[in-house]
N, C-alpha and C positions, 0 to 999 in steps of 0.2 A: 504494500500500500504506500501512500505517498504520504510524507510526514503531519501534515493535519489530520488525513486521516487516523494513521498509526495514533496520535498524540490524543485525538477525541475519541478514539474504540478503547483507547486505555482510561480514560474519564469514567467511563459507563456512562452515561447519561441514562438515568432513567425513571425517577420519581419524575410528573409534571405535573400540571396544571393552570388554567388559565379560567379568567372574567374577564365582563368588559366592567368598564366606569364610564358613567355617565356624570359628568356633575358641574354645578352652577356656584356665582358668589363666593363666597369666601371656604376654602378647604385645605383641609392638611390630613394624608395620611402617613403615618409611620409604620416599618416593617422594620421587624427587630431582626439580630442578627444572627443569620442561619446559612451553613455551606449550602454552595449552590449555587446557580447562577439567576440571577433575577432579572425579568427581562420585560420593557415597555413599548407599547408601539400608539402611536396619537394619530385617530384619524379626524378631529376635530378640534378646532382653537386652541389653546396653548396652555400651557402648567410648566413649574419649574420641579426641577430634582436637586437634591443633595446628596450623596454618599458622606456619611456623618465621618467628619476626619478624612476626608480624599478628596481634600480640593475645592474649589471654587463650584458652585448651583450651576446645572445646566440646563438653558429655556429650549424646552421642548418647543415644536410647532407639528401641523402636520404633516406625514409621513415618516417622522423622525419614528428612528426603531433605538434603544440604547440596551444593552445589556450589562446589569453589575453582577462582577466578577470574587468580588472579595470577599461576600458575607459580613460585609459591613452592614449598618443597620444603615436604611436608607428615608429618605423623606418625601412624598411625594405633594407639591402645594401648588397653590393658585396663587398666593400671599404669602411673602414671606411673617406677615403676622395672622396670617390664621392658624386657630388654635387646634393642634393636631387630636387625633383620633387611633388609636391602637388599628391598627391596619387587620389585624388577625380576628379581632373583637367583630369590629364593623362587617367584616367577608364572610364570617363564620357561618350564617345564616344563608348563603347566597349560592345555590349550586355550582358546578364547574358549567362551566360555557354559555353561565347565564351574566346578564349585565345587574350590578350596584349602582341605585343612582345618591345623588346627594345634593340637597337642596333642590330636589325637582330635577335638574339636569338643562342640558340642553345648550351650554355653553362650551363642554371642554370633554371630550367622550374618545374611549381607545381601547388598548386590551391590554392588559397583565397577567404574567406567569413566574412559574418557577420551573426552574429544569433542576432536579435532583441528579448528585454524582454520586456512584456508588464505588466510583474508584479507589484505592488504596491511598492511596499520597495524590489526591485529585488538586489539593491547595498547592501542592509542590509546585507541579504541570500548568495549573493558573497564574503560577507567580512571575512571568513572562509576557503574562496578557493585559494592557491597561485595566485598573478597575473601573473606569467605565469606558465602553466599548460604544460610541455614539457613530451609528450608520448615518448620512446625510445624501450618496450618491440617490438619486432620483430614480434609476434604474433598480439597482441593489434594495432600495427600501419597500418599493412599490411588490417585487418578486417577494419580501421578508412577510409583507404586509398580509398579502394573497394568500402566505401561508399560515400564518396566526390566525385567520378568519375559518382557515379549514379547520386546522387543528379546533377552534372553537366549534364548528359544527358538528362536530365528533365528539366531543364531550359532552355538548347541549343535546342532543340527539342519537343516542348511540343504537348504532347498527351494527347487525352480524359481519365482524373482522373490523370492528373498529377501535380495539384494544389495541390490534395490531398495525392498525394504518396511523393511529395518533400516536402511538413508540416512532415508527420510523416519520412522522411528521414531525415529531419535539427533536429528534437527533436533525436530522436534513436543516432544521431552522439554526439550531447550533452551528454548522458546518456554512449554512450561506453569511450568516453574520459574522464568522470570523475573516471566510471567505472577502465581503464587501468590506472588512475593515483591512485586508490585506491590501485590496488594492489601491486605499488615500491612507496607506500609513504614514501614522507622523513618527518622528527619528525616536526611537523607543532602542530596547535591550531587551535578549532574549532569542529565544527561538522561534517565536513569533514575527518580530523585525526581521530574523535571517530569512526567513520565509518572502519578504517583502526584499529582497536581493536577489536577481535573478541568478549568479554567480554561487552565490551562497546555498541558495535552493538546489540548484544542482546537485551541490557535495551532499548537504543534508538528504534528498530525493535517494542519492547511492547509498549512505550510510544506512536508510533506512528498507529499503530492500534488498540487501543482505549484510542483515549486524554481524551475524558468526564471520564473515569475511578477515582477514587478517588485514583491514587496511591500515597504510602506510599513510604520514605527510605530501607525500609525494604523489600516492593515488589519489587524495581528498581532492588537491591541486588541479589535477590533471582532469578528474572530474567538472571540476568548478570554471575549467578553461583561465586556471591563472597561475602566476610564479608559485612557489611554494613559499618563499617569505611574505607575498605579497597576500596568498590567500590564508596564511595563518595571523596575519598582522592584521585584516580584515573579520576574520571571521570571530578571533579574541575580541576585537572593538566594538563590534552588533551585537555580540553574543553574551561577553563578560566571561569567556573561558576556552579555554584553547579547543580544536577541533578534538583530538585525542581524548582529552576531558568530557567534552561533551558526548563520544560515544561511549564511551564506557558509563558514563551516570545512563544513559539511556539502557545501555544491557543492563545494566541493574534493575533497573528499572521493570522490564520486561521478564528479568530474571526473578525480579520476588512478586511479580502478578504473576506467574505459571507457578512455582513454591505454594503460593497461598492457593490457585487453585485446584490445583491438581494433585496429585502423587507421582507424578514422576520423579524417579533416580532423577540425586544428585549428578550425577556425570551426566544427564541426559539433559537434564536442564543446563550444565556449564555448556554445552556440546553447542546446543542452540543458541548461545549469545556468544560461539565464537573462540571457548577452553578446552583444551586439548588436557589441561590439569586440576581438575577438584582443587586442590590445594591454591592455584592461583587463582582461579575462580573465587573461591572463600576468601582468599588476601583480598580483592576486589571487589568483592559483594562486602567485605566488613570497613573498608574504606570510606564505600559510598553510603553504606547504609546505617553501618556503626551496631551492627549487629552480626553475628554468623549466620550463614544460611539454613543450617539446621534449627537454631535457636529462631531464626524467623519464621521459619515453617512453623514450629513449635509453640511460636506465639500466637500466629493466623489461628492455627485450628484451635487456639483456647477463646478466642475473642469473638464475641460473639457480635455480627454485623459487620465483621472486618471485609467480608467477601461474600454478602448477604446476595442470595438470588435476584437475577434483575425482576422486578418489579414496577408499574407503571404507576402506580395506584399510590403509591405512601410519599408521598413531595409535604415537605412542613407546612407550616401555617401562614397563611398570607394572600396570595393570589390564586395558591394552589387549594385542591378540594380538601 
């Protein structure tokens, strides 16, 4: 797969749900803070957001699609002096894919959701991604838009395989919003940014269809169509970690989601991320991860929800059901 994707199949995505709001005058909702990615789309008149501690309010208008990324607890208002309302309290009452109005409505009306992650280290994986992810292309939003309204009719109205067409419609919305944030990135860190280099995407696109590969400095390079001082001096300065660093956090990575899922031999799981030796596999998974790989496994199967079944239906409190 290509590294979004690889990077969002290891999230899990899979707790959602979504309402509209409808609302008038003066309003404030608050959603407290819960992993996950929290996500707004305005298809009429305008409201601002907060992410509490992330920065300066952003004024929605419509078509704006934003997604927050951090589980910060967020603010959603029309006034920066209207007196807010427990977000969770207010929705609580309100089926999935039906609309909340507030003071009658009729001035400022959109949809909100939550994407639940049931990935292992999903906060790690996000910490590369701005926390708020504000789509604005006209194209990109309008496609983002089209799909919220499905996924809402899927909820509001559930039909035979609609469990399964609003899973693969909350992941696909994930995938195009990061997508439309790739293509007007602004100069960020991470692996997200490197995605938004086409040089860089390259290397990353190689490393990630085939990790067990023995690659060199000089393979990444040749990949990437640049020098080798030139694409490692590049790809540390986008990134914040050397090309070599970053593959290896990545086999780990992959390497304790197959540990936690499955039962496979230790050799079998080093095999796949590219070890020829248990032994250096374990110096490497305890580097990265600061734990042994036995002891991790160890821990998965004692923790309960660490690797919990995907599930569509359990997303927290707030926009979701």
């Amino acid at each position: 797969m290509d590294p979004l994707s690889d990077i969002l199949t290891l999230l899990r995505p899979a707790g959602y749900g979504f309402r509209g709001l409808d609302a008038a005058g003066d309003w404030a909702l608050s959603f407290a803070r819960a992993e996950g990615v929290l996500c707004f789309a305005i298809e009429k008149g305008s409201c601002w957001l907060r992410v509490v501690d992330a920065g300066e309010p952003v004024h929605l208008q419509p078509g704006d699609v934003v997604l927050m990324t951090r589980g910060y607890e967020v603010r959603l208002y029309s006034s920066d002096g209207a007196e807010s309302r427990d977000a969770a309290g207010f929705l609580s009452g309100v089926p999935a894919g039906h609309v909340a109005t507030i003071n009658g409505g009729g001035e400022c009306s959109g949809i909100g959701g939550f994407f639940g992650l049931q990935g292992w280290r999903a906060m790690d994986l996000l910490a590369a991604v701005p926390a708020v992810v504000h789509v604005r292309s006209d194209a990109s939003r309008t496609a983002l838009y089209v799909g919220v309204q499905r996924l809402m009719g899927e909820l509001r109205e559930p039909r035979a395989g609609s469990d399964l067409i609003a899973g693969h419609l909350a992941q696909a919305l994930l995938v195009e919003a990061f997508r439309a944030h790739l293509e007007h990135a602004q100069a960020g860190e991470g692996w997200l940014a490197a995605l938004a280099v086409p040089t860089l995407r390259r290397a990353l696109t190689a490393m990630h269809a085939d990790v067990a590969r023995r690659w060199t400095l000089r393979d990444l390079a040749a990949a990437a169509g640049m020098s080798r001082s030139g694409f490692a001096a590049h790809f540390e300065r986008v990134t914040g970690e050397t090309p070599i660093a970053y593959l290896t956090r990545w086999r780990m990575f992959i390497a304790a989601d197959r540990l936690a899922a499955s039962r496979l031999p230790l050799g079998t799981v080093a095999a796949s991320v590219g070890y020829e030796s248990e032994s250096a596999f374990g110096a490497a998974f305890k580097r990265v991860m600061h734990v042994s790989p036995l002891r991790y496994r160890t821990g998965a199967s004692r923790t309960p929800g660490l690797m919990p079944p995907a599930s569509p239906r359990h997303p927290p409190a707030g926009f979701a059901p």
